[in-house]
DOMAR-267752 format. One record per residue (C-alpha): residue in one letter; x, y, z. Coordinates in steps of 0.2 Angstrom, whole numbers, plus 2048, in hexadecimal, padded with zeros to 3 digits. Layout:
! DOMAR-267752
aXYZ/...
END
This chain:
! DOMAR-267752
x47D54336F/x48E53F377/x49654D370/x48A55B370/x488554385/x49C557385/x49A56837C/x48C56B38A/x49556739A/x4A6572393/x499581392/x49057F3A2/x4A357B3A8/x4AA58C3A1/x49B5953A7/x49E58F3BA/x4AF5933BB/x4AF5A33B1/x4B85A23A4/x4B75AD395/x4B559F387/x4AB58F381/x4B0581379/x4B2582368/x4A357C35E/x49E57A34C/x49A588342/x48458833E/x47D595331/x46C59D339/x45A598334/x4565A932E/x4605B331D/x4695C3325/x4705CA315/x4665D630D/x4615D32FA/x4695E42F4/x47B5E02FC/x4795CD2F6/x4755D32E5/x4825E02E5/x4775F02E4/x47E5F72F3/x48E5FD2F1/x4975FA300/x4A160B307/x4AC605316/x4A95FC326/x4A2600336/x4B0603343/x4B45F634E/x4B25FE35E/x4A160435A/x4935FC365/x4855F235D/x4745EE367/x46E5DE360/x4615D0364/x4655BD363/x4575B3361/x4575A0362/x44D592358/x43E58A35F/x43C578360/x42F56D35B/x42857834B/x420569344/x416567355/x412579358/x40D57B347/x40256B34A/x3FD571359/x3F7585354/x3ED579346/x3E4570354/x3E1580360/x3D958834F/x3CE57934A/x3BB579354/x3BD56834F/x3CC56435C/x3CD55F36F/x3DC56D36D/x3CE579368/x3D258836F/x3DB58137D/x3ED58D37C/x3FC58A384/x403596392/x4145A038F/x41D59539A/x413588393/x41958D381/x42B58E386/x42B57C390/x42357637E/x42C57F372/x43858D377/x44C589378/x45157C385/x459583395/x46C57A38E/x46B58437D/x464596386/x472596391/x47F58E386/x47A59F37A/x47E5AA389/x48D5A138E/x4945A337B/x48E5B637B/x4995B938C/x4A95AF382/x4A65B9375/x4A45CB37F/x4925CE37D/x4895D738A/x47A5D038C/x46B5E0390/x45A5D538F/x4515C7386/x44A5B9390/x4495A438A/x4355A838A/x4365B737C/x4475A8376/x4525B7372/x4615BE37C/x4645D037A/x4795D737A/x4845E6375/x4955E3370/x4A25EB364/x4A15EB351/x4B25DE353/x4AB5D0360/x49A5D0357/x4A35CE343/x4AE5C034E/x49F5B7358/x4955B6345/x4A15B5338/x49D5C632E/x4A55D5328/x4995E532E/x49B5EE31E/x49360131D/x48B60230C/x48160D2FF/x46F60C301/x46660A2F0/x4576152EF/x459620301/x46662E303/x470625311/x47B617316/x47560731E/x4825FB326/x47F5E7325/x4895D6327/x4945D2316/x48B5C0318/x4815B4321/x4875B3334/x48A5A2338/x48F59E34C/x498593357/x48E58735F/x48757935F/x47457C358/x46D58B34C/x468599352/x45A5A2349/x45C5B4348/x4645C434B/x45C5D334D/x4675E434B/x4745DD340/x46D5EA332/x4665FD331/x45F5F831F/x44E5FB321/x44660832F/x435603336/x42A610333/x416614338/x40761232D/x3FF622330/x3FD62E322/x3F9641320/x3EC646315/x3F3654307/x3F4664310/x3ED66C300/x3DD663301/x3CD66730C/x3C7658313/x3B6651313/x3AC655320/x3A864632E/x39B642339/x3A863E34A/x3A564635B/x3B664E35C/x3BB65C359/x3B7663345/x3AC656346/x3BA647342/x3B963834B/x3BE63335D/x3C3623362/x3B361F368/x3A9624358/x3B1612353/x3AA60B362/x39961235E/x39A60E34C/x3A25FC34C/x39A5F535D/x38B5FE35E/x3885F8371/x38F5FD382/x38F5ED38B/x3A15E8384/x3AF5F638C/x3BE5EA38D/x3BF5EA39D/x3CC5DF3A6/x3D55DD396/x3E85E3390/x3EA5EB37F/x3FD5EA379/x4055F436B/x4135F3361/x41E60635F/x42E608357/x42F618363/x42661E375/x41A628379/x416636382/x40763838D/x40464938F/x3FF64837B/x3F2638382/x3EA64038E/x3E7652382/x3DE64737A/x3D3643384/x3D065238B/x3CC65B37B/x3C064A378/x3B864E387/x3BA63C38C/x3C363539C/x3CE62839A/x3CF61C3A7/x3DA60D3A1/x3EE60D3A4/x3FC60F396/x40C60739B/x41B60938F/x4255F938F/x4365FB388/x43B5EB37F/x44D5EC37E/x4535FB388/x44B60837C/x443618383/x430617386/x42F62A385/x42D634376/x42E647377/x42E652364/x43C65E36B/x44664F36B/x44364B35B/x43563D35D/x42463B356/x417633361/x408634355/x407622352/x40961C360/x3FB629369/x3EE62635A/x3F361235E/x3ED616371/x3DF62036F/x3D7615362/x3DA60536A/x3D160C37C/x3C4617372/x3BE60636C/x3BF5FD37D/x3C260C38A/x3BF5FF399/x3CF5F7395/x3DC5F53A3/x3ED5FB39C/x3F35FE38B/x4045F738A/x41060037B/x41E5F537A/x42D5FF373/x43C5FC36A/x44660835F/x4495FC352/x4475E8355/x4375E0350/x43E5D035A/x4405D936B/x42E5DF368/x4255CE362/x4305C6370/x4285D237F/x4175D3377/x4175C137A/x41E5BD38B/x41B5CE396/x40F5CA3A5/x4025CB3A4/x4005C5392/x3F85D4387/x3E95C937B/x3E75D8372/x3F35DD369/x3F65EB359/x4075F1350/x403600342/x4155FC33D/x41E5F532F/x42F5EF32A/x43A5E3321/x4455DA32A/x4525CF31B/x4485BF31F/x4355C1323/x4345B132C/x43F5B8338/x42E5BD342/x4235AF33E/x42A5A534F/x4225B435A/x4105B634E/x40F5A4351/x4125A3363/x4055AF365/x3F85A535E/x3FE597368/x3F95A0376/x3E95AA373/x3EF5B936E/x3E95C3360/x3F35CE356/x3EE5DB34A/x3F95E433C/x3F45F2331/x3F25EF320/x3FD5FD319/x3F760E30F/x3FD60E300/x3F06052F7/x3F15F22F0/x4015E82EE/x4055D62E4/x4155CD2E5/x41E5D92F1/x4135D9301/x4195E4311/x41F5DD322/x4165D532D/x4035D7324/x4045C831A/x40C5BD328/x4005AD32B/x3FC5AF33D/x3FA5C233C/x3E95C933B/x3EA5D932F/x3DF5E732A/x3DA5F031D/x3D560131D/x3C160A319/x3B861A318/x3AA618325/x399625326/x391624335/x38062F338/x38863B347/x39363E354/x39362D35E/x386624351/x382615348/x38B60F339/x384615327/x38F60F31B/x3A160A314/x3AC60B307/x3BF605303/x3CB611309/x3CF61E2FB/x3D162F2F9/x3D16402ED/x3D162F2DE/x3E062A2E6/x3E26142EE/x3E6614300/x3DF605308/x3EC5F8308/x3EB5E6305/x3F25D82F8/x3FD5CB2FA/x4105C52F9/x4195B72F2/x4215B1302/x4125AA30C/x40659D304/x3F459D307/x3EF596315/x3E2588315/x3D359431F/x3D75A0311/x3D3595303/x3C1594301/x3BF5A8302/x3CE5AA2F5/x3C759E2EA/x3B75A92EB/x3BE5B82EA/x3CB5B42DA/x3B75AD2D1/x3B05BB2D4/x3BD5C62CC/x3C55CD2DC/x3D65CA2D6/x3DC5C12E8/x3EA5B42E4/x3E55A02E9/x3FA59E2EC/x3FF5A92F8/x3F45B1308/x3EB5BF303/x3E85D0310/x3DE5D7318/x3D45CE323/x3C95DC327/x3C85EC328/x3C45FD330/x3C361032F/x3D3617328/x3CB628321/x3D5638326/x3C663B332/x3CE639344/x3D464434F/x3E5644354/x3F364B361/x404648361/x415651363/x40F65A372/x408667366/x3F666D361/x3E965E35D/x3E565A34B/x3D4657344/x3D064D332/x3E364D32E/x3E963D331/x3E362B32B/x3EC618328/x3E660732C/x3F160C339/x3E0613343/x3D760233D/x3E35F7344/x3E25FB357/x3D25FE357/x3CF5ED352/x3DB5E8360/x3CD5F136C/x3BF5E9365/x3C75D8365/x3C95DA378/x3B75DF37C/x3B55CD372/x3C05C537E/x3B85CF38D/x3A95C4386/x3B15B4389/x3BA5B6398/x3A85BA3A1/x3A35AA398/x3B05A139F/x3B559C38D/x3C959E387/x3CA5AF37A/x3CA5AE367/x3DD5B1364/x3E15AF356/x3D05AD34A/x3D45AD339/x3CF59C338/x3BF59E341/x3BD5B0339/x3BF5A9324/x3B259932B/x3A55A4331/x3A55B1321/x3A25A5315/x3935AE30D/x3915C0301/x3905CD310/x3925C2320/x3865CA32E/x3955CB33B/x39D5D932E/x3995E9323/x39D5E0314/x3A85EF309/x3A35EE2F6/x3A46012F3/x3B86082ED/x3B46182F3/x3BC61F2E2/x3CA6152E0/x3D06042E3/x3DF5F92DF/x3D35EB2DD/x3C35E72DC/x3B75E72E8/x3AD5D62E5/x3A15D12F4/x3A55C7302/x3B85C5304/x3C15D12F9/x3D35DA2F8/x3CC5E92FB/x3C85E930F/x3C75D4312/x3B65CE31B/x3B35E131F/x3B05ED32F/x3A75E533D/x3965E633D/x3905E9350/x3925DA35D/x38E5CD350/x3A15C734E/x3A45C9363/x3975BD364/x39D5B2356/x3AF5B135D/x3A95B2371/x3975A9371/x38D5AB380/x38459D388/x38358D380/x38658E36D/x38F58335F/x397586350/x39557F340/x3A6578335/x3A556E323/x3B356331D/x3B756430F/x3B157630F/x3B35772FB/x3AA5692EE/x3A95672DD/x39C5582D5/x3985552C4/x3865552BD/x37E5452C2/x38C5422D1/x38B5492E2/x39854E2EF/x39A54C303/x3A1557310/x39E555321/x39656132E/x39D56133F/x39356A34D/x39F56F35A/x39657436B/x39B584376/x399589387/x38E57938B/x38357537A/x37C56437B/x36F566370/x36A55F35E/x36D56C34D/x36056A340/x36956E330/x366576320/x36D57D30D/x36A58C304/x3725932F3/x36F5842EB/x3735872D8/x3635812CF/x36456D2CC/x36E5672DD/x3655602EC/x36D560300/x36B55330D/x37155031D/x372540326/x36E540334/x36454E335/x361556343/x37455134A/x37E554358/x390553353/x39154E340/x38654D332/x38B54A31F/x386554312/x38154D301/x37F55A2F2/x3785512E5/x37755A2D4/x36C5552C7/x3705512B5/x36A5622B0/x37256D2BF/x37757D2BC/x38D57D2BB/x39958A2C2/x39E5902D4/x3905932E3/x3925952F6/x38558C2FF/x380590310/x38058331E/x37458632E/x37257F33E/x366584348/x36157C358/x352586361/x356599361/x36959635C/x36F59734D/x381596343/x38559232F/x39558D328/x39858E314/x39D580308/x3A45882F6/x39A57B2E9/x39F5792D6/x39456F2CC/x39D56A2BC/x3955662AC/x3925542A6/x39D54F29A/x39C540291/x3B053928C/x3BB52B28B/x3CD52828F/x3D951D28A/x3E751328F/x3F4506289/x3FA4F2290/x4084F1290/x40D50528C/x420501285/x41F4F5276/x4324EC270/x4334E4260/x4404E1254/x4424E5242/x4404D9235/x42D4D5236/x42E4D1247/x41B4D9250/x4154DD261/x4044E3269/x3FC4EF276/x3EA4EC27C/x3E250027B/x3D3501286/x3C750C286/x3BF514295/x3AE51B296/x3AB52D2A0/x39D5332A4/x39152429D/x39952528A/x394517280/x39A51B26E/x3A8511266/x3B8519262/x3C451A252/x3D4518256/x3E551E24E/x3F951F251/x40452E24C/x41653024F/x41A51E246/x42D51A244/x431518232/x42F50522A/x42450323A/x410500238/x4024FE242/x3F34F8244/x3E14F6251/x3D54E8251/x3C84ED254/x3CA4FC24D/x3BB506252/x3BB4FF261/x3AF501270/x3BA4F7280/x3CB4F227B/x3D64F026C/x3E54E8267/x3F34F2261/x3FE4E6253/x40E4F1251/x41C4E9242/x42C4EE23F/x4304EB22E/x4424E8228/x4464FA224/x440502237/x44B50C23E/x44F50424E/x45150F25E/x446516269/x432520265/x42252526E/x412522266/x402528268/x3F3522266/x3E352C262/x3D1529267/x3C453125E/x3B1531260/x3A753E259/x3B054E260/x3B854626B/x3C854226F/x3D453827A/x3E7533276/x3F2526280/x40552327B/x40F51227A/x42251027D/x42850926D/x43B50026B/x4424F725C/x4514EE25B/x45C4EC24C/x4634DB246/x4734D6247/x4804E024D/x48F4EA248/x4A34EE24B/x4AC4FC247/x4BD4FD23F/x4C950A23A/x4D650D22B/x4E2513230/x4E2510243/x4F151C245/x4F252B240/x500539243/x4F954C244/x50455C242/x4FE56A24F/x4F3575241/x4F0567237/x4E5557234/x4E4545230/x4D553822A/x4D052722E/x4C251D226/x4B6516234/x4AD50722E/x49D501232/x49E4EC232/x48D4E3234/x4894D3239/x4794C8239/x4704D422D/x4734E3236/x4704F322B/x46A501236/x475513238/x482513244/x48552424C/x49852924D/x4A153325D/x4B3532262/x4B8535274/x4C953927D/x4CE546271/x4DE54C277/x4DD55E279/x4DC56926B/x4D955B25F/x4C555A259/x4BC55024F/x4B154D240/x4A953E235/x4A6540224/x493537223/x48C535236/x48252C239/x48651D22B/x48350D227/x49450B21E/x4A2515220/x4A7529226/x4B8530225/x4BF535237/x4C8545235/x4D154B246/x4D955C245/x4E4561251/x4E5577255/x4F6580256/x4F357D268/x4EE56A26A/x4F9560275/x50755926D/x508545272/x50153426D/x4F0530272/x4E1521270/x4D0527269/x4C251D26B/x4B651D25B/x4A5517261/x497512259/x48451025E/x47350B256/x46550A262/x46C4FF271/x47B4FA267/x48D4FF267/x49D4FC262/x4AE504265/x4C050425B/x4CE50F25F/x4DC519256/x4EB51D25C/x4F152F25A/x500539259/x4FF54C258/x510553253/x515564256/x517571249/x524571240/x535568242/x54556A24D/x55856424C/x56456325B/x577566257/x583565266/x59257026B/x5A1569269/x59F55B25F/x5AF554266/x5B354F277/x5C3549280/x5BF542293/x5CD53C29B/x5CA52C2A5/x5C15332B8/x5BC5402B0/x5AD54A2A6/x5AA554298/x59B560293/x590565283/x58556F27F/x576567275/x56A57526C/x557572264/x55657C254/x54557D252/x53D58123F/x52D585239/x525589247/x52957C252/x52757F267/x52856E270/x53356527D/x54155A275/x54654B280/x55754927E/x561535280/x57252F27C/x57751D273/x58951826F/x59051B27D/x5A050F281/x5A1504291/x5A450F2A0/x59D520299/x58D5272A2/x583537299/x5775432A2/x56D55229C/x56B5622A6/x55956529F/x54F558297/x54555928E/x54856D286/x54257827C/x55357E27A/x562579280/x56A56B28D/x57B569293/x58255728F/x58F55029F/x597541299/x59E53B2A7/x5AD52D2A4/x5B05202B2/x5C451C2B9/x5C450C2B0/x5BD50F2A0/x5C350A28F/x5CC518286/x5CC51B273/x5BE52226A/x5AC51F266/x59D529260/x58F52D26A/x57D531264/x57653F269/x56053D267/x552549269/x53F542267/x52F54D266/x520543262/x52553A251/x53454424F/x54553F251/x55554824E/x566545251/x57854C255/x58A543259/x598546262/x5A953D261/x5B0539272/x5C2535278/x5C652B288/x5D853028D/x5E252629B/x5E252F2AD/
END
């Protein structure tokens, strides 16, 4: 705390006075991967670097705080159960909770300025900061090389950092956006096959293809609703252009009287003009279907940015005033997907809902697109809707396909797990054969027209009719019908749905839920099949009318119904509680009788208290003989004219009459010799089973035996287990095997015998002396004592290197010949090997001292042989290693004999080849003569040379 404070008061310091750096921090790696897998993994070749003067537009965003509470606290808004319920926070609400502190927000800016960012946007609600800067000061700020490299499947170069940024300060930051060009976001709007007619359609534009408000007509089937005093915000990689909005319109005859405001997110145009190379289709279709479906709205917001998904997410979440409604008909794939997740969850926080199209290129598994499979994201899937005119009724509805071809999309990923309010109607769905996955969250939620029935005009060129198709219609048209849903509850007073996956998957528990068209036809072709209720095809379905605005936006006093646990699984003869919460809205105070149906045959409901006026438990109670597998039943309430039902997923299991066992104690030791010990096995009935049981061991060490008394047994029996003098002692698991009839139940027991006695080791010779190339034996000997006569497993340790070893017999119960053999190569030198022995828990050691000799042999002669020093002086020799046979070691050199007052000294020692001897001969040495001894020693060799030496007088 004291040093990030002094880290703290420096910054604020260098940002008063205007300086252009901050202290120096430790180096934090972000929350969020940067590199991209295909430069990780080496499959894009790098191809240079970006220059260093080139400017980069990038977005900085910063880590919330408190996750653990906001994710507790988006629970508790989601859960009719909870005082939170429904009760969102502000944005500045959200920030004062959760955001970045004030400190760190401006400690990042004051960094960016030392660094020479220039900061352009970003606010401490949205948590990012948004900069330019050079190639040079942003590789310096994070750390990375920007390297140009080789995209893998496209025809062009992407640029990326070499590794994970990491920055100087003194927390992590999360992300940041722009420090890559790998993947280009790109819209979800397809164009049919030129070469194909297509079908005809029943819309009210022109060629008959559908207007925005055929959807309206067709989905809402009222007039009531219009949206009004509501914001519709979408997400655009690109702007619009107006001209192409209002031609709609005109050629609709329609008059639109809500506003569209582009809001650029991070400097980006808002305009979009095809003679400049833009394409608006996207984002006009996105307009026109959002305010066909609620044309009372007040503005549609298009929040653009040319290519950052965080700039975006960041706006749609803090512009004022807040946007509920919100759409993107985009995807992309930013190096680490939770990088968004921050933003979808904020959202929800807040009361926004956001939608996301599900993607056109039929089902997925493993590999899902960005954002659809994000856990806070509302995603939709894509039909082919028949309605019975221009501006009718809905007729019917099949999964998007087309010409035999899979359009709709919709599967599921590895990198999000299934959330708890998905599990009941993936569990369902899997049963039924509808191939979702019960691990990871499965899309769509629901689902809309997505045909190539709309009319479109774009590009500020002639309007298309029954070209164009893509859950990219069906997304913002659900963003206009969630906001005639939230028109409903601001009149009411109440707060808006926001983000209602939770309530949504509570209220379709049931095969063809009345709030939605539930889709079951594949129109020709599907990825998956199209089970009832909840499938991978198109989710709960289309909406059917008003009935899901009323569901999510009651009006007047209501209540919802809620069972926990939602999911129950009894045994015949058992029974199973879950409790029913009744959870008033907009003033309810009155009493719910409640009721079951889809009861399989044999199980019985009751509720107590019934009627109730907050919780009631449930008791399913099935009979002996009930009927088994997988049922949804149906919970009702009704209290006078008001009704709602909630589903509980019920598997009744059959009876089955068992035992188990276990073992007291479960590890036996005994040791050999006669020596017994025992287990109790009891026998435990399941299920009422009253039959004895004949028990049996397998996996008996040898010499052991065992035996049960009683044996059958119908309770408990004990277990005698003998060693008998020839067991092997060590270590065994034993099992133990019930059986009764065809049944079958097993236990295990730990069993450990000890040998007697003990043992020593001993080895003959205990030196040995190994030529490099060669080998040498010992005789390891095995002496027991006290009776011992179990094997004794041989290793030998410290090896010197080169040198390996071998035993003759291993394991023994006598004697093994050692055989060490030292390589060419093996050290040359003496060293101790340890020999150790063990039996079960016993050991023992004894050691042999080895000395590997080098190859072959060596003498030293010496050059003269005769020397005459006189006295003060010194004389010199030249000592030279012969080598023979191979031989390549160091000779160290000494000389012996030398009379009183003569010193010797080698110029290299030891040498492989050859050392100049100084013998240096003091002013008051003896003269005469003498004969010194010249030595050389390599391991166990020992050669010798001599030189004569005459002391003359000074």
């Amino acid at each position: 705390m004291i040093q990030r404070l002094g880290i703290c008061l420096l910054t604020l310091a260098a940002m008063v006075s205007g300086a252009n750096v901050v202290c120096q921090a430790e180096s934090h790696a972000l929350l969020t991967r940067h590199v991209r897998d295909v430069v990780a993994n080496g499959e894009a070749k790098p191809v240079g670097l970006l220059p260093q003067t080139q400017t980069m537009h990038f977005d900085v965003v910063l880590a919330l705080r408190h996750k653990v509470e906001l994710d507790n606290f988006v629970q508790a808004v989601y859960d009719p159960t909870s005082s939170s319920y429904h009760q969102y926070v502000t944005v500045p609400e959200f920030t004062a909770r959760f955001g970045p502190s004030q400190e760190d927000y401006d400690m990042l800016i004051a960094f960016a300025k030392a660094n020479g960012f220039t900061m352009i946007g970003g606010s401490r609600d949205a948590f990012d900061v948004q900069f330019t800067a050079p190639v040079a000061a942003v590789e310096k700020a994070f750390h990375v090389s920007m390297t140009v490299y080789q995209h893998p499947t496209e025809n062009r170069t992407f640029f990326a950092p070499d590794r994970e940024p990491t920055v100087d300060l003194p927390f992590a930051l999360w992300h940041v956006t722009g420090l890559d060009n790998y993947s280009i976001p790109h819209s979800l709007v397809v164009h049919r096959d030129i070469k194909v007619k297509s079908n005809a359609t029943t819309g009210s534009c022109p060629e008959a293809s559908f207007c925005g408000s055929d959807m309206r007509a067709a989905y809402y089937e009222g007039t009531s609703l219009t949206g009004a005093g509501q914001n519709v915000g979408l997400l655009e990689y690109a702007g619009f252009d107006i001209a192409d909005v209002n031609t709609y319109y005109t050629n609709a005859h329609q008059t639109r009287t809500f506003a569209v405001t582009g809001v650029s997110t991070d400097g980006s145009s808002v305009n979009c003009l095809a003679s400049q190379g833009c394409d608006d289709t996207e984002q006009t279709l996105d307009i026109t279907q959002s305010g066909g479906m609620a044309p009372g709205l007040t503005t549609v917001y298009v929040f653009v940015s040319d290519d950052s998904d965080t700039a975006l997410l960041g706006s749609m979440s803090t512009y004022s005033p807040l946007p509920l409604n919100l759409s993107s008909s985009w995807t992309w794939s930013p190096a680490d997907p939770s990088t968004d997740d921050p933003y979808f969850e904020k959202m929800a926080a807040q009361g926004q809902t956001y939608f996301e199209a599900a993607g056109d290129s039929g089902g997925y598994t493993e590999n899902s697109p960005w954002p659809m499979n994000s856990q806070y994201v509302n995603t939709v899937g894509g039909t082919s809707l028949t309605t019975t005119g221009p501006g009718g009724d809905w007729v019917s509805e099949t999964y998007w396909s087309y010409e035999g071809s899979s359009y709709g999309g919709g599967g599921w990923g590895t990198n999000v797990d299934l959330p708890s309010w998905e599990v009941s109607a993936a569990t369902l769905c899997e049963s039924e054969g509808g191939e979702c996955s019960t691990t990871y969250r499965d899309v769509p939620d629901v689902s809309a027209n997505s045909q190539f029935s709309f009319y479109v005009c774009a590009d500020q060129r002639a309007c298309t009719a029954n070209e164009y198709g893509g859950t990219s219609f069906a997304a913002p048209m659900w963003a206009g019908y969630i906001a005639l849903a939230n028109q409903q509850a601001a009149a009411a007073g109440d707060p808006p749905p926001g983000f209602f996956n939770p309530t949504l998957y509570s209220l379709s528990g049931g095969d063809g839920d009345a709030d939605f068209h539930d889709i079951t036809a594949n129109g020709g072709a599907s990825t998956f099949p199209c089970v009832s209720g909840y499938n991978m095809c198109a989710g709960w379905g289309s909406p059917s009318g008003d009935a899901l605005i009323n569901a999510l936006a009651p009006t007047g006093p209501g209540f919802s119904l809620s069972a926990n646990p939602s999911s129950l699984t009894i045994t015949q003869g058992s029974s199973g509680t879950s409790t029913i919460t009744i959870t008033p809205q907009d003033g309810f105070s009155g009493s719910v009788t409640l009721s079951a149906s889809g009861l399989p045959n044999g199980v019985t409901a009751s509720f107590s208290p019934n009627p109730a006026t907050a919780t009631s438990t449930l008791t399913l109670t099935a009979s002996g003989t009930a009927a088994t597998g997988t049922v949804t039943v149906t919970i009702q309430g009704t209290s006078g004219s008001l009704t709602n039902s909630t589903t509980i997923s019920l598997t009744v299991q059959a009876l089955v009459q068992s035992f188990t066992l276990s073992a007291s104690p479960s590890s036996v030791g005994i040791a050999k010799g006669g020596s017994s010990g025992t287990s109790t096995i009891t026998i435990t009935p399941v299920n009422g089973f009253s039959g004895s049981v004949t028990l049996s061991n397998s996996t008996l060490p040898k010499g052991v035996t065992a035996q049960f008394s009683p044996n059958p047994a119908t309770s408990t029996s004990i277990l005698t287990l003998t060693a008998a003098k020839t067991a092997k002692a060590g270590t065994s698991t034993i099992t133990i095997t019930g059986t009764s009839g065809s049944l079958k139940a097993t236990t295990t027991i730990t069993l450990t015998v000890s040998a007697l006695g003990s043992f020593t080791l001993t080895a003959s010779p205990s030196t040995l002396t190994v030529e490099q190339g060669n080998s040498g034996t010992s005789t390891i000997t095995v002496n027991p004592t006290g009776g011992f006569d179990q094997e004794v497993a041989l290793s030998a340790i410290d090896l010197p290197s080169g040198v390996t070893a071998s035993f003759a017999t291993n394991p023994t119960t006598s004697t093994s010949v050692l055989t060490l053999t030292a390589s060419k190569s093996a050290t040359a030198g003496t060293a101790t090997v340890t020999i150790t022995g063990t039996s079960g828990s016993l050991k023992a050691t004894t050691t042999i001292s080895l000395t590997v000799d080098a190859l072959g042999t060596f003498t030293i002669t010496a050059s003269p042989t005769a020397l005459s020093v006189a006295q003060g002086s010194s004389g010199t020799s030249t000592i030279t290693v012969v080598p023979a046979g191979g031989f390549d070691q160091e000779v160290t050199l000494s000389a012996s004999g030398l009379p009183s007052g003569v010193t010797a000294s080698f110029s290299t020692n030891p040498t492989t080849t050859t050392s100049t001897l100084t013998l240096t001969v003091s002013g008051s040495a003896a003269t005469g003569k003498s004969t010194i001894t010249i030595s050389g020693v390599s391991g166990s060799k020992t050669h010798k040379a001599k030189i004569k030496l005459t002391v003359t007088a000074s």
